[in-house]
SEVO-688836 format. One line per 5 residues: number of its first residue (from 0); their letters; for each residue x negated, y negated, z negated of N, C-alpha, C, O, CB. Coordinates in steps of 0.1 Angstrom, whole numbers, always signed. Glycine has a CB too. Example, Ala and Ser with C-alpha at 12.3 -4.5 7.8 and 13.67 -1.06 7.14 Angstrom:
# residues 2
0) as) -132:+57:-78:-123:+45:-78:-132:+33:-78:-142:+33:-85:-113:+45:-90 | -128:+22:-71:-137:+11:-71:-129:+0:-79:-134:-11:-80:-141:+6:-57
//
This chain:
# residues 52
0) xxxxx) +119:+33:+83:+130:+42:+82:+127:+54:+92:+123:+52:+103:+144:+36:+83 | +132:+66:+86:+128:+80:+97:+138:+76:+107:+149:+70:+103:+132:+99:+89 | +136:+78:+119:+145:+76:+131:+155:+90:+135:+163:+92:+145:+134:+73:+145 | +152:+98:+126:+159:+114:+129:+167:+111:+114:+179:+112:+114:+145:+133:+131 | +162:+109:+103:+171:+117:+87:+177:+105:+85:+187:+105:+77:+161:+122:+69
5) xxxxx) +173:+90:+93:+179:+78:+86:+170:+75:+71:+174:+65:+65:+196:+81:+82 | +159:+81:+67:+161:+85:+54:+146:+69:+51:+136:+70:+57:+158:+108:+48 | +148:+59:+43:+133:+48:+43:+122:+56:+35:+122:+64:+25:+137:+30:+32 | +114:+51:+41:+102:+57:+34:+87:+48:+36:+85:+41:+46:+100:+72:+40 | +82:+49:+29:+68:+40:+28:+55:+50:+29:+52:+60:+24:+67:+33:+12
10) xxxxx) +48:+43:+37:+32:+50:+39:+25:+42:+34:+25:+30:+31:+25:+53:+55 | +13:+54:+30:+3:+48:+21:-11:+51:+31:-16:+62:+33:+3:+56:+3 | -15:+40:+37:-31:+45:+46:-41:+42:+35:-41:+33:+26:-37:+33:+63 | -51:+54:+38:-64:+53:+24:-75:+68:+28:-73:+77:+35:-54:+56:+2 | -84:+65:+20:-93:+79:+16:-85:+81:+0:-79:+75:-8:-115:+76:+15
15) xxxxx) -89:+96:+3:-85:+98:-13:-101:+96:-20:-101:+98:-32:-78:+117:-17 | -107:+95:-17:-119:+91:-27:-128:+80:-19:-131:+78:-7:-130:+106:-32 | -130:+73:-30:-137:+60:-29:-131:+47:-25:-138:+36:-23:-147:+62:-20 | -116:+48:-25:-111:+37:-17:-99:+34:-28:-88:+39:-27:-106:+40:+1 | -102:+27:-39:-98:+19:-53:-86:+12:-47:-75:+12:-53:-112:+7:-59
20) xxxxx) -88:+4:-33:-74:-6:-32:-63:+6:-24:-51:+3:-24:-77:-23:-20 | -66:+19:-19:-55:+28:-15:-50:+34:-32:-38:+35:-36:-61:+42:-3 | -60:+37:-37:-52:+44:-51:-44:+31:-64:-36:+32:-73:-68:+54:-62 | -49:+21:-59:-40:+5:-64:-27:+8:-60:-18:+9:-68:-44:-12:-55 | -25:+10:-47:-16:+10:-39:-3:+23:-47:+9:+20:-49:-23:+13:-24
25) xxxxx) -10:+36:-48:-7:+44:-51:-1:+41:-63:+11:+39:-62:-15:+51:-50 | -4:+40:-72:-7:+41:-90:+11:+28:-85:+23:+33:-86:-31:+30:-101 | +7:+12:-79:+22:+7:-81:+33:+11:-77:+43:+7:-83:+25:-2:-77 | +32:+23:-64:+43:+30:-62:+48:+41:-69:+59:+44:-65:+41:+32:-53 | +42:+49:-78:+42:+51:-93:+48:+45:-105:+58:+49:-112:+33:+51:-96
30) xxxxx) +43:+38:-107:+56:+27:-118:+62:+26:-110:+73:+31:-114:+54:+12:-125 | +63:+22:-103:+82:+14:-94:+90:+27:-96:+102:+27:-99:+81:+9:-70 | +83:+40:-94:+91:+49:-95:+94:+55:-110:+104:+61:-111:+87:+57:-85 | +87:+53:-119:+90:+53:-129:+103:+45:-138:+112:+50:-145:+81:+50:-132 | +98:+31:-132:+110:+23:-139:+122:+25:-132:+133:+24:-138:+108:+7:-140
35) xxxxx) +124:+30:-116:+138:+34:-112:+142:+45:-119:+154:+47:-119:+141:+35:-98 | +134:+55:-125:+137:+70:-133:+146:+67:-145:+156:+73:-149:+123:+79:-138 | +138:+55:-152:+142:+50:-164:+153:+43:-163:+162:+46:-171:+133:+42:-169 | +155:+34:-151:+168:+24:-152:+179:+31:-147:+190:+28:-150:+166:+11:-144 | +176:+42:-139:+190:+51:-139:+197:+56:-149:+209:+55:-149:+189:+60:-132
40) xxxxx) +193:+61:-156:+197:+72:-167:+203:+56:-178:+207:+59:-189:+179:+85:-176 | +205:+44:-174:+206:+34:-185:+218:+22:-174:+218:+10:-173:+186:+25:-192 | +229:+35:-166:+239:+24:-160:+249:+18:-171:+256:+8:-170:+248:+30:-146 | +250:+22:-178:+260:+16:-194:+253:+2:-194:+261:-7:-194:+256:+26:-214 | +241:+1:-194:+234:-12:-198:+237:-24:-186:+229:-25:-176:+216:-9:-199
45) xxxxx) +248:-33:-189:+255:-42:-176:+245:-55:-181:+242:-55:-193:+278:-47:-176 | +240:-64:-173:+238:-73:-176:+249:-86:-178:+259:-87:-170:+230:-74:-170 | +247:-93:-186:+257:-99:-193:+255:-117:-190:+245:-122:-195:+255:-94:-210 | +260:-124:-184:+257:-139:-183:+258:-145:-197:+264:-142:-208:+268:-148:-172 | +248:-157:-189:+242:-168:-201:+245:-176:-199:+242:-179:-187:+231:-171:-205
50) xx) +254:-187:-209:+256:-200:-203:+244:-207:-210:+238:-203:-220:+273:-208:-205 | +243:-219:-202:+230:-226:-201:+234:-240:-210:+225:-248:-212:+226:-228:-185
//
């Protein structure tokens, strides 16, 4: 977390070329941010319990 904005944030250490497990890295923090883009715009959608 920034110690001045409060604000969390994640670092990514890597080369931009030649280093496959920094752009791994990259690419999942990309979807993650994808599916939170998606699951916002869908708060109507409550999940619902299952009895077992």
């Amino acid at each position: 977390m920034s110690s001045n904005a409060r604000i969390p944030f994640e670092q990514i250490t890597g080369m931009l070329h030649d280093d496959p497990e920094c752009w791994d890295e990259v690419d999942a923090w990309i979807d993650a941010a994808r599916v939170t883009h998606v699951m916002s715009g869908r708060s109507h959608l409550r999940p619902c319990a299952v009895a077992l």
